[in-house]
C-alpha positions as a LaTeX table, in Angstrom:
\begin{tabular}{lrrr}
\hline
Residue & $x$ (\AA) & $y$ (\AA) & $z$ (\AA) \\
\hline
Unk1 & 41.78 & $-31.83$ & 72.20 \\
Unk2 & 42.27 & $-29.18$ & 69.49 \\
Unk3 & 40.32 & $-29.34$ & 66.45 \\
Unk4 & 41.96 & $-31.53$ & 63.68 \\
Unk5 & 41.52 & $-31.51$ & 59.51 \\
Unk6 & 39.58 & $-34.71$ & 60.13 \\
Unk7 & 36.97 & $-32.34$ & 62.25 \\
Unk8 & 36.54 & $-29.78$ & 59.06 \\
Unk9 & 32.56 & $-29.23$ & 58.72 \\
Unk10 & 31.79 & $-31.20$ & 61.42 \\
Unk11 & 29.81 & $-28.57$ & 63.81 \\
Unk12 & 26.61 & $-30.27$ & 64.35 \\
Unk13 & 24.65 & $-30.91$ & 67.23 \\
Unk14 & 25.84 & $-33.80$ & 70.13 \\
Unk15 & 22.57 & $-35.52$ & 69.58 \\
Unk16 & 21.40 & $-34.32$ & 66.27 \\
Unk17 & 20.22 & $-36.36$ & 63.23 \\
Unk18 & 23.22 & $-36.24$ & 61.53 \\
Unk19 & 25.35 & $-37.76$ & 63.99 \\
Unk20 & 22.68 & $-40.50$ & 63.13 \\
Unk21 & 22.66 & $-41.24$ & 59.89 \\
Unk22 & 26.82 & $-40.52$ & 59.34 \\
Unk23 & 28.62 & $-42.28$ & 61.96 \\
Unk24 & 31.62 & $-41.40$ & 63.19 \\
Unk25 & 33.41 & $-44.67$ & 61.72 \\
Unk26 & 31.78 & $-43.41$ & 58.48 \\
Unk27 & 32.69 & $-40.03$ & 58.31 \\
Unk28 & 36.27 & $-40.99$ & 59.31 \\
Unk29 & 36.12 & $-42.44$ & 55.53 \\
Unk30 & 33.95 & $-39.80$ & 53.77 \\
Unk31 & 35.54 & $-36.38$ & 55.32 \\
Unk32 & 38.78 & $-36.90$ & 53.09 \\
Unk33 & 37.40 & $-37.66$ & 50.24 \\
Unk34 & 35.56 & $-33.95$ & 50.40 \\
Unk35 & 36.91 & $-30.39$ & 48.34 \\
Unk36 & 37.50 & $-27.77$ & 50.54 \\
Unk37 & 35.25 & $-25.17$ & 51.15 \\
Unk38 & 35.48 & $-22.69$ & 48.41 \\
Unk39 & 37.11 & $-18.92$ & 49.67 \\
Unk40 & 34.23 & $-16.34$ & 49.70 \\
Unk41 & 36.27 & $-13.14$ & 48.75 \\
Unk42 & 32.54 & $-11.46$ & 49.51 \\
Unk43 & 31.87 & $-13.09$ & 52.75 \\
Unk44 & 28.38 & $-14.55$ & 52.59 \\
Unk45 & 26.48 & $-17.01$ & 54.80 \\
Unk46 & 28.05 & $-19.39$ & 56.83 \\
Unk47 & 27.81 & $-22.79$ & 55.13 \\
Unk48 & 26.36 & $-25.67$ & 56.87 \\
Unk49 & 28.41 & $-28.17$ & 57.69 \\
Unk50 & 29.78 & $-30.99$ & 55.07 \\
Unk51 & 28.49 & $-33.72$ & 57.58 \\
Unk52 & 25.08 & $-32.63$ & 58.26 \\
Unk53 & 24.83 & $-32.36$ & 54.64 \\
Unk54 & 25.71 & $-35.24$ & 53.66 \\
Unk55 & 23.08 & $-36.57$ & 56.11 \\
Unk56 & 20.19 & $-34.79$ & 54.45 \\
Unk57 & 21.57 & $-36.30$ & 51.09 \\
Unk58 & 21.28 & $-39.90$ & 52.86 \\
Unk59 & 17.80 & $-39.39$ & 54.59 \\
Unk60 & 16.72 & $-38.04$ & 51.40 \\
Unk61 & 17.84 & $-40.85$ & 49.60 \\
Unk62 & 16.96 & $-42.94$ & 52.12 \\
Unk63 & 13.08 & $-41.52$ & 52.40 \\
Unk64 & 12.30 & $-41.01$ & 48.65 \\
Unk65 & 11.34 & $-37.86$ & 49.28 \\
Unk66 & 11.75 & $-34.59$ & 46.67 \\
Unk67 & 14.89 & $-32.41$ & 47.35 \\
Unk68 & 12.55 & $-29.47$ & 48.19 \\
Unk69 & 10.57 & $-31.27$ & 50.94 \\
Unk70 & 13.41 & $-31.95$ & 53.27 \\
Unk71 & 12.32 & $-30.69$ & 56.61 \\
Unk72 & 14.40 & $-27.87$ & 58.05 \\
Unk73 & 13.82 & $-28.62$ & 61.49 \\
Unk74 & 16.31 & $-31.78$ & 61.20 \\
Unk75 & 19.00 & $-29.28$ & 60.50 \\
Unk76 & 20.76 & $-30.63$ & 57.40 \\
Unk77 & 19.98 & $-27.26$ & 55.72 \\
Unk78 & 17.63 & $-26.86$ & 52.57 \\
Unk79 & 16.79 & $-29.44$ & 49.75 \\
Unk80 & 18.64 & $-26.83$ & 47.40 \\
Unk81 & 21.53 & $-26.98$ & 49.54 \\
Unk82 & 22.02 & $-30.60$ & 49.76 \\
Unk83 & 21.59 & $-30.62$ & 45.86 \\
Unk84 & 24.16 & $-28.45$ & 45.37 \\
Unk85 & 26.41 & $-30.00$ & 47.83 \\
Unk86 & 25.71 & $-33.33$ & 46.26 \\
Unk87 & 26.14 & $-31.90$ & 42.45 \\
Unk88 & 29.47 & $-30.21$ & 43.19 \\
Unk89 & 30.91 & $-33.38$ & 45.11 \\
Unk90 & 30.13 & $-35.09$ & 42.02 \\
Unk91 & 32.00 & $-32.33$ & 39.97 \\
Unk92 & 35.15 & $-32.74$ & 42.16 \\
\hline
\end{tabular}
């Protein structure tokens, strides 16, 4: 089945924590409600994926733990990241 708009920043692992903590069902709801990725005339990084970073916004609001301490072995990229994520969501 070929990718759809509904699958945009979806690339995380089939049995990863993210997957967890956003649901399908939920991110059916969430994923339209997003911006779009912002062009990077300059190229850059790759970004890490809208879903698994709206996970790490969830476990860390979830936890109580401090943006920084996120662990990056769960793969929902850094504290910073999520912040940032989370601030410019909040923007648009």
């Amino acid at each position: 089945m070929p990718p759809t708009d509904l699958d945009r920043g979806t690339a995380v692992g089939p049995c990863s924590m993210a997957e967890h903590l956003v649901t399908d069902e939920l991110w059916m709801f969430i994923n339209p409600l997003l911006p779009p990725e912002p062009p990077k005339p300059y190229g850059g990084r790759p970004r890490v994926p809208d879903r698994a970073t709206l996970a790490g916004i969830i476990y860390i609001l979830k936890s109580g733990i401090l943006w920084g301490m996120l662990p990056k072995e769960l793969d929902f990229g850094s504290g910073v990241t999520c912040w940032r994520r989370l601030r410019d969501w909040q923007k648009a």
